[in-house]
N, C-alpha and C positions, 0 to 999 in steps of 0.2 A: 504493500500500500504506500502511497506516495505521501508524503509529510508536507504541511504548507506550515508555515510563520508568517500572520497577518498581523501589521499596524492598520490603526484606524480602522478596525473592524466594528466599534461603536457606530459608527456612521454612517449616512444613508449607503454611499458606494459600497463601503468594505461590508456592511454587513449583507447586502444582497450579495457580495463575493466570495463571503463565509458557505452563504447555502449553498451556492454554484459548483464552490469546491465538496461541498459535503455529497451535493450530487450527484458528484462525478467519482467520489468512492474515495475523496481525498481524506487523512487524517488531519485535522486545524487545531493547532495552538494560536490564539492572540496573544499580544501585548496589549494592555491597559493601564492606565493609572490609576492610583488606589482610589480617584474619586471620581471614577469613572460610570457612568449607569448603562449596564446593561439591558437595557431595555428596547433596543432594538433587536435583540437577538434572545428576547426569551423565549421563543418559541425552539430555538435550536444549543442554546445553554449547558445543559445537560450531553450533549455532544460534543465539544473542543473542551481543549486546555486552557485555562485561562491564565496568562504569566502577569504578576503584578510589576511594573517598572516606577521608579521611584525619581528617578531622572538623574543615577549614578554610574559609573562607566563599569563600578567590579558589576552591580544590576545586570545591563546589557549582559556583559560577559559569562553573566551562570544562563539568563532563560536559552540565548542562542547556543551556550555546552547541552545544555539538559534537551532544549527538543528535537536541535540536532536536523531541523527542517531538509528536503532536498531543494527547495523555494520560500525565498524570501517574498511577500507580497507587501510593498512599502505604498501603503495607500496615506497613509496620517498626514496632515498637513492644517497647519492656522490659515482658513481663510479669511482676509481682512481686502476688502474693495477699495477702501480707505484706512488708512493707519492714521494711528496718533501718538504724538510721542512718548506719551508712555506703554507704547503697546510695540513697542522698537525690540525691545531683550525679549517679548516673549516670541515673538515672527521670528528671530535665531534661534531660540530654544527649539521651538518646535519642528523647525521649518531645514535646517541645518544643522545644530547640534545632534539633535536624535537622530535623525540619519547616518550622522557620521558617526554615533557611539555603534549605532547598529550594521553599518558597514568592518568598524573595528573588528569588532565582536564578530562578525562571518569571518574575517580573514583568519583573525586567531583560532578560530573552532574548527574551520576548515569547511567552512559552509561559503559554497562557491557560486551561488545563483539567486539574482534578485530581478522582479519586475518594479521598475521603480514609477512613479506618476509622476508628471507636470500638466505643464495647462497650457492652450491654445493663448493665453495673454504675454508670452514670452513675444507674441509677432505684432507687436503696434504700427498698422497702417502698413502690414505684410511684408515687413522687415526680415531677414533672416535671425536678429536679433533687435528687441526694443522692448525689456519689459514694461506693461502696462501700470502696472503698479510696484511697491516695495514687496508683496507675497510673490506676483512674478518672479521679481529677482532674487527672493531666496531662492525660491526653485529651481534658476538657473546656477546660482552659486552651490548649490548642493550635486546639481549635475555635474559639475566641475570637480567638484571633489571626489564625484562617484567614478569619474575617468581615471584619478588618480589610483582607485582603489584596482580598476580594469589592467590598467597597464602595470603597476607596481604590485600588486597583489593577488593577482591569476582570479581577478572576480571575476562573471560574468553577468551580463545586465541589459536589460531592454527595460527603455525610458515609454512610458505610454504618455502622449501628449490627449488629454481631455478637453471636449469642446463641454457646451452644455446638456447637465443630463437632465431625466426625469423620471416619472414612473411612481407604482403606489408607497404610500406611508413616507410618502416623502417628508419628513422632520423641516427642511430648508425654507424660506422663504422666496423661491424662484417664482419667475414670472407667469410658468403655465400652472403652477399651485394659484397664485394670488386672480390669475385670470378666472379659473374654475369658482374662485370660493365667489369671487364679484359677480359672474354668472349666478350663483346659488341664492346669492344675499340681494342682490340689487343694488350693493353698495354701489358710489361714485369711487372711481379708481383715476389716481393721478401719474400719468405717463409719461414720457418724453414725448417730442415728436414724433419717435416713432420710426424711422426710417432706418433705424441700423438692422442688421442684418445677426441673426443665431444661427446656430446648428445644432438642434436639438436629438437627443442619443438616449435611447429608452434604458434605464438601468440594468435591463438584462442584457442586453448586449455590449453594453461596457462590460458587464463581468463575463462574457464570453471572451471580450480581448483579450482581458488578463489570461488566460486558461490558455488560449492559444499562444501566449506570449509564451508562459512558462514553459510549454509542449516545445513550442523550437529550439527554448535553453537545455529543458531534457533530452532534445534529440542529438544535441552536440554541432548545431548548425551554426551558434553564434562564436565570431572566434571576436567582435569584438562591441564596443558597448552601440547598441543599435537603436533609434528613436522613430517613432512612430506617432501615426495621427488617429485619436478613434472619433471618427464623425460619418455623420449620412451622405455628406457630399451636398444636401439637399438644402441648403439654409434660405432663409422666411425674414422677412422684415418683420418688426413688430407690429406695424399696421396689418400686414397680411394674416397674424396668426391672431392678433384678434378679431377677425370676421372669420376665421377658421374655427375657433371654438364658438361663436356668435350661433356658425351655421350648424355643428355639431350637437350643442345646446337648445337651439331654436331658441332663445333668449338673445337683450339684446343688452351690449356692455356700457353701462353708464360711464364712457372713458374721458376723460379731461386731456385731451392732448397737450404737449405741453405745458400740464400741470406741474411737471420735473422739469427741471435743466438736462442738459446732457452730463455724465461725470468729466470730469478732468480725464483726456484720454480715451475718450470713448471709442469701444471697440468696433468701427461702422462694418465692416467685412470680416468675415473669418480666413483665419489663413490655413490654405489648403497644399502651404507649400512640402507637406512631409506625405509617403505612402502609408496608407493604413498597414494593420502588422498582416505579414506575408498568410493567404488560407482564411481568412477572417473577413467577414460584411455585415452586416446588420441584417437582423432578418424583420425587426420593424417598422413597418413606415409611421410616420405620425400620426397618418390616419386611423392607426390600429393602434398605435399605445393611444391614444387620447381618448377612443371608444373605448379601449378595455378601465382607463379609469372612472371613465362614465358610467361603469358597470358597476364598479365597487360600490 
């Protein structure tokens, strides 16, 4: 049986990526922090290991000895859209530091295989490089580290670059969560203009990239750290996808256009400049995940 080691398995991604692996016949230990709530995952609890981390370097180094994973799945990261300065040392801790204790921690244990996450905000205005924010460029600075570990320390790694996800029980305040509940309630909703453009990625099929990612590091295909894009290819303006659920809902969305400014940096296109991972597509269109939440 194949051994995974999931960060951020509390959260909407990692825990749909929990069952995915369970499904597929994987054994799962997470990593958590002692204040961490399980509750995303109590329906599946009673099956993984659960490793507590404390945010100490000997920490990392016993859960990665004791569970000995054949796959690392580094999902955990601080999302922050906007930082503030005192939210500076935690976007390192989280964002950098842990990574790099838990990169240590495989090299010394001898645990050789990680799929690591980033995010589509590394490309502002379809840059090869321009993070969007300070979270962006942890996560670029942490990819740089993780190259360190590939060339100096016989890791292997595939970086999954995330666009926007969705899908049910989603915890997050995304936009096709907040779309749905203002269809539900009648509320007035305050938007931007509207014109930028998403890429919306149904949570089950992001956790099939991961799966697939790991399967190519299992197969001994990666000789070096390899980055990839997991999107539909299909991206929707915001105007377009709220008369998308308008028409799905038969309801009509009390939207204030322009009620928002744009942020600082606004993401207007996605960048479709990386290939999705090698064997791997989505198999839902939006039309299909938005009905099947309609369902719930």
């Amino acid at each position: 049986m194949k051994k995974a080691l999931v960060t951020g398995a509390t959260g909407f991604i990692g825990s749909h990526l929990v069952r995915a692996l369970l499904r597929n016949g994987w054994e799962v230990d997470v990593i958590v922090r002692p204040c961490s709530s399980l509750s995303m995952l109590t329906d599946v609890e009673a099956r993984i290991g659960t490793c507590e981390h404390a945010g100490d370097m000997q920490g990392m180094l016993d859960i990665v000895t004791v569970s000995k994973p054949d796959v690392v799945f580094h999902v955990a990261s601080l999302f922050l859209s906007n930082h503030q300065s005192e939210q500076v040392e935690e976007l390192i801790r989280s964002n950098v530091l842990f990574g790099t204790q838990l990169l240590e921690a495989m090299a010394a244990s001898g645990v050789r295989k990680m799929v690591n996450t980033s995010t589509n905000w590394e490309h502002y205005e379809g840059k090869d490089y321009s993070p969007v924010n300070l979270y962006a460029a942890t996560k670029r600075a942490f990819q740089d580290i993780l190259q360190y570990y590939v060339e100096a320390k016989g890791v292997q790694a595939i970086t999954l670059k995330l666009f926007d996800s969705y899908g049910p029980n989603d915890p997050r305040p995304k936009l096709l969560k907040l779309l749905l509940e203002a269809a539900n309630t009648g509320k007035p909703l305050a938007l931007s203009p509207g014109e930028q453009k998403i890429d919306l990625v149904h949570v089950d099929d992001v956790a099939s990239a991961y799966l697939v990612a790991a399967e190519r590091l299992l197969s001994r295909k990666v000789t070096e750290c390899e980055c990839y894009g997991v999107y539909s290819g299909k991206a929707v303006s915001i105007r377009e996808l709220v008369r998308f659920v308008e028409e799905k809902t038969g309801r009509t969305l009390h939207v204030c256009w322009g009620g928002r400014g744009y942020r600082s940096r606004e993401v207007m296109e996605p960048y479709y400049g990386l290939n999705p991972p090698p064997g791997w597509s989505p198999k839902h269109t939006l039309e299909q995940g938005l009905e099947s939440l309609l369902c719930v």
